[in-house]
N, C-alpha and C positions, 0 to 999 in steps of 0.2 A: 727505325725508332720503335723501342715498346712503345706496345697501342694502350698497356695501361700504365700511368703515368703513376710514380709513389709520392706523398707530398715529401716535397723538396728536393725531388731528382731531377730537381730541372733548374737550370741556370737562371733562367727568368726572374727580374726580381717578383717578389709576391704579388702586388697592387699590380701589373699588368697583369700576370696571371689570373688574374681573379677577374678584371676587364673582358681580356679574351672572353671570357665564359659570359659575362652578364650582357656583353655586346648582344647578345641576340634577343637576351628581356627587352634592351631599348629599344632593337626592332619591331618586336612584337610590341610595344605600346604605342612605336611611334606613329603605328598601323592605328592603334584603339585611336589615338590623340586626331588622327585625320578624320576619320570619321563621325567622332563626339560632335567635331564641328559643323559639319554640312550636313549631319542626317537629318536632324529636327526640321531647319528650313527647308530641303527638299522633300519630305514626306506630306509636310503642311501646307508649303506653297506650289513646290512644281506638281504633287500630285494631287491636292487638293484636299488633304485628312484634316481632323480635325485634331487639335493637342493631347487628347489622349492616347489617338495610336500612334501619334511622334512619340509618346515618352514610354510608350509600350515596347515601339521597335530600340529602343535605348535601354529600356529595360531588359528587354531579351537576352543581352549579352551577359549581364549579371548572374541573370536563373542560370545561365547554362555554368557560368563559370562557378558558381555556389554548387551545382549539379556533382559537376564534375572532379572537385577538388581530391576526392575519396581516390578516386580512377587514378589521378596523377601524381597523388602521393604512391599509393602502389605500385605503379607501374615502375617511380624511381626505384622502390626498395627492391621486384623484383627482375628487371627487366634492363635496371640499370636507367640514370637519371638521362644518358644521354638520347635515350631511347625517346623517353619522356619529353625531351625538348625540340626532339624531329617530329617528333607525333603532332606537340602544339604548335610548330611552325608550318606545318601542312596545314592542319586544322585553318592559319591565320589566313596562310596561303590562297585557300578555299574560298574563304571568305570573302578574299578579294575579287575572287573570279565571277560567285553569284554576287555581289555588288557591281561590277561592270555590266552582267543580264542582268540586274534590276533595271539599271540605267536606259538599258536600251531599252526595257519593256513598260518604259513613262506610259507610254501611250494607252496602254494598258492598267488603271495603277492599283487593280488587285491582285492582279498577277505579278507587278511590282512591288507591291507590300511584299506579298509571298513570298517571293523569291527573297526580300532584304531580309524578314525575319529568322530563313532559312541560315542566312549568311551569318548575321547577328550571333546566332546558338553557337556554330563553327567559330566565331571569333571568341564566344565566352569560353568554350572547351578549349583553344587555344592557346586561351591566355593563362587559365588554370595549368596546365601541362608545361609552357615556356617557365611559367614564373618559378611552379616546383623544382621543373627540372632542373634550372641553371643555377637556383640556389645549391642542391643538393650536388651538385656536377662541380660547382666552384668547391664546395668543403671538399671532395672528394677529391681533388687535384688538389690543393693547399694543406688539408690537413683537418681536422674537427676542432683544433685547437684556435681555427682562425674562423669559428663560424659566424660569430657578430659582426667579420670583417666581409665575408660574402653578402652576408644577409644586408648589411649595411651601405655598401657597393650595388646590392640589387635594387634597392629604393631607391638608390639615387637614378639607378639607369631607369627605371620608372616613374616619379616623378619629372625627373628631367626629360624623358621621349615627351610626356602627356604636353608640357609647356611648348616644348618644340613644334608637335604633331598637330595642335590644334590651330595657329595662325598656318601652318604650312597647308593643310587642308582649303583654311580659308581661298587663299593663294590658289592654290590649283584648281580647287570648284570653280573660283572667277574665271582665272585666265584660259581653260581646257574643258571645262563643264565638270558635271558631276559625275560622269566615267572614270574622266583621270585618277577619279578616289580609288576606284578599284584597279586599274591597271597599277599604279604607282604602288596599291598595297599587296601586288601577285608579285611585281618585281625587286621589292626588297626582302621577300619571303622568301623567294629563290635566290636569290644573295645571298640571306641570312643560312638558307638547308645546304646549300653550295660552304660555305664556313662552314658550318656548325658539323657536319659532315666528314671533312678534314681534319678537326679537334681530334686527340684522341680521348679516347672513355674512358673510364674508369670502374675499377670492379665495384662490384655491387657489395654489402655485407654480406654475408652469411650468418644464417640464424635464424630460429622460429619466427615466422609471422604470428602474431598477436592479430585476433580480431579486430576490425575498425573500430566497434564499439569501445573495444578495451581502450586502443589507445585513444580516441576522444576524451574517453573518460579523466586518462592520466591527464592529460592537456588542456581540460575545461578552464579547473581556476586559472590559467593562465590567460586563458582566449580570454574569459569572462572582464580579466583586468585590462586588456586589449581592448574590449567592446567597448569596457566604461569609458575608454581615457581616447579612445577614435569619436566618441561625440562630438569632441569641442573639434575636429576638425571636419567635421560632415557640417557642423553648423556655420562654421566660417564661407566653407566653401559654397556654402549653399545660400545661404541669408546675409552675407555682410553687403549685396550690393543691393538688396532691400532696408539692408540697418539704415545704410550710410543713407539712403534717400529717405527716411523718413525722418529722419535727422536732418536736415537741408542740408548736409556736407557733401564736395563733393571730394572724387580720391580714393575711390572704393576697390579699382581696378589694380591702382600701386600697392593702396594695401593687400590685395590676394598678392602679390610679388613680392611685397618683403616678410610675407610669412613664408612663401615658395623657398625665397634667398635663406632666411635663417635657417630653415628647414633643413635644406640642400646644405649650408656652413659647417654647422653642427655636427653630420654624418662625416665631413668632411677631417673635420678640425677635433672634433671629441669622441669621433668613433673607439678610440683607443680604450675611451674609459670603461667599457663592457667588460674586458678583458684585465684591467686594471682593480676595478672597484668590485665586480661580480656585478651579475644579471639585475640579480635585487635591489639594490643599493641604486645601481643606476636609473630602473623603472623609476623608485621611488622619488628620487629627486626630478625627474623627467616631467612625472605628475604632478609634483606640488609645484612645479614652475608653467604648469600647461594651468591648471587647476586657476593661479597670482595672473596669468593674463587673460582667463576667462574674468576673472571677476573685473578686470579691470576695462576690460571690450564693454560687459554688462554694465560701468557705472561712469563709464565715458564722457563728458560734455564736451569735446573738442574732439575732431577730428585727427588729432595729431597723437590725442590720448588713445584712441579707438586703436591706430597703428602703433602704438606704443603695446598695446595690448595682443595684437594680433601677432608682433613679433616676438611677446616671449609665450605666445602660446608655439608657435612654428616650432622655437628654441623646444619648450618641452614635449613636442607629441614626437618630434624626430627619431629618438632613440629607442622610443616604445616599446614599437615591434621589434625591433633588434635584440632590445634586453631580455625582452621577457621571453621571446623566441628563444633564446641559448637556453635558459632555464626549463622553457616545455619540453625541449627535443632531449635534454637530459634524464627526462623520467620513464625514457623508452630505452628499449636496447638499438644497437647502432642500425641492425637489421629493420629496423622498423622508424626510422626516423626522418625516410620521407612520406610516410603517413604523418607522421607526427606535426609534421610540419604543413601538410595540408590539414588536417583538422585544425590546427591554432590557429590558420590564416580564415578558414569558415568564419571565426570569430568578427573578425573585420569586415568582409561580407555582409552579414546579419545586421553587425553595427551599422554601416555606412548606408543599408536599405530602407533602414525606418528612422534613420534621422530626419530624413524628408518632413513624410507625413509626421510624425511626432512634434518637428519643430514649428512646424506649419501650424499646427495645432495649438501649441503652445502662444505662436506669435499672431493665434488669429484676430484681434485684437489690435492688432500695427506697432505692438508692444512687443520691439526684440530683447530687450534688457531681460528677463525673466527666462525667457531660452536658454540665455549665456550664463545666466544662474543656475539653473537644473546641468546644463555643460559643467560646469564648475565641481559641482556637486558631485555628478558621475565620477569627474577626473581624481577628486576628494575620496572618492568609495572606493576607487580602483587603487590609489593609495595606500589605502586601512588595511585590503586586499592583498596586498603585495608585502605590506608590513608583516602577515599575517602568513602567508605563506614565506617567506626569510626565517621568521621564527620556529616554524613549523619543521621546516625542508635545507633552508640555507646554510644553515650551521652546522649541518652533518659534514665530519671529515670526508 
């Protein structure tokens, strides 16, 4: 068999194709999803930290993956994406390895910090490298014409690992201790490089590289309408099981699932419309439906209202990135668009890092209504934003 594959020289229908490839995003989150769970209580309770360097060694992974995005979009445009997705699947690999020496080295638990933070950074570089790579490795096997359909298959396979990976964590910290986190995430990483391995690659572009600067720059107002319109989902994810209790409701847990559910439907059942409607068109209606169930979380009196609201926010933040992603990566040359693709994705990074603190801020007060208003707001500007760029940019033959 050619090792480089031309889109549509393969019998395969398209949506496996496109699977094969993103199967190893799911590994690599379903690694992140194990861990999210059991870090915080064993930094705090088995080793005795206090809750800011539990959310430090959690934050760790972010910086690196913010860090590194630059690296792993390059490395697809010149090195080739597949290269890029063995690189981040080591990197995950890694990870796991100093988290089983973290584990043994409880006894110890600054050399235990040490070690997990070490691991933490290798898991953020890893997940930056998996996630580029296998975006840009799936268009390169399928075709450029089907990029909202990778991109939209890759969320899913990340969304979907996180939901999985985090009770399966629970589960194995109980049953096997907190080692089994690390062995369990060394041996589906070696599973995943073992496949991934096997895949064949696909050529790279040819063509001048553009400085990173440059292309961030093509790709800001896109990221920027990303950042806006990721708020209402850093705040759902973060504060709805503080709304719901100040509220005396309870139900806050189903609600994060039937935002997960629509979320996950949506990519499923209207990923078409990327490709149908254009980039713009789609963000836009994405937004003003994410925008109608922010306001509606924010004006809530019943429980059933709040999930009424959380579920057309799911409905609209789901497409987001997909739409607006085809439109960034089109203002670079082909050569250059998995940088492109890592710069737009910084965007959500950045977002999702200080929704935290911001909304915290906002809701200090025990007043979450107002949070989900500024949410609202953002998802509104990202809008106007998008409206603004179609007019600009969308309408050129």
């Amino acid at each position: 068999m050619n090792a480089h594959v031309e889109p549509g020289a393969s019998g395969t229908p398209l949506t496996l194709r496109i699977v094969q490839i993103v199967l190893f995003t799911f590994l690599a989150y379903l690694v992140i999803g194990m861990q999210l769970a059991v870090l915080p209580p064993f930094v705090h309770d088995d080793l005795g930290f206090g809750a800011v360097l539990a959310g430090l060694v959690i934050s760790a992974q972010y910086v690196a993956t913010l860090l590194s995005r630059g690296f792993a979009g390059r490395t697809s445009d010149t090195a080739g994406p597949k290269r890029a997705a063995l690189i981040g699947l080591t990197a995950c690999a890694a990870s796991g390895l100093l988290m089983s020496i973290a584990a043994l080295l409880r006894g110890t638990p600054v050399a235990s910090v040490g070690v997990m933070l070490v691991a933490r950074l290798a898991l953020g570089m890893g997940e930056s490298c998996v996630a580029t790579g296998c975006i840009m490795w799936g268009i390169g096997s399928v075709g450029a014409q089907h990029t909202a359909k990778v991109i939209s298959w890759n969320g899913i396979a990340t969304y979907g690992a996180l939901a999985v990976g985090a009770p399966l964590g629970v589960v194995l910290a109980g049953a096997l201790g907190f080692a089994s986190i690390g062995v369990a995430s060394l041996a589906l990483m070696a599973g995943g490089l073992l496949l991934a391995w096997r895949r064949p690659a696909v050529r790279g572009e040819a063509g001048e590289r553009m400085p990173m600067h440059h292309v961030f720059g093509r790709v800001a107002p896109y990221g920027m309408g990303l950042a806006l319109g990721s708020v209402g989902f850093g705040v759902i994810a973060t504060f709805i099981t503080l709304y719901y209790a100040s509220q005396g409701w309870a139900g806050a847990a189903p609600t994060l699932s039937v935002f997960g559910v629509c979320f996950v439907g949506v990519r499923l059942v209207l990923g078409w419309t990327i490709a149908h409607f254009g980039g713009y068109r789609t963000a836009l209606v994405s937004l003003l439906v994410e925008c109608a169930g922010l306001i509606v979380l924010a004006t809530a009196g019943h429980a059933a209202v709040a999930m009424l609201g959380a579920a057309l926010s799911g409905i609209g933040f789901s497409l987001i990135f997909p739409a607006l992603g085809v439109v960034a990566v089109e203002r670079v040359s082909a050569s250059n668009r998995g940088a492109a693709l890592a710069a737009y994705s910084v965007f959500i990074d950045v977002a999702l890092g200080i929704t935290g603190p911001l909304g915290g801020w906002i809701a200090s007060g025990g007043r979450y209504g107002p949070m989900f208003v500024v949410a609202a707001a953002l998802s509104l500007a990202a809008a106007l934003l998008t409206a603004g760029l179609y007019v600009v940019y969308g309408r050129r033959p």
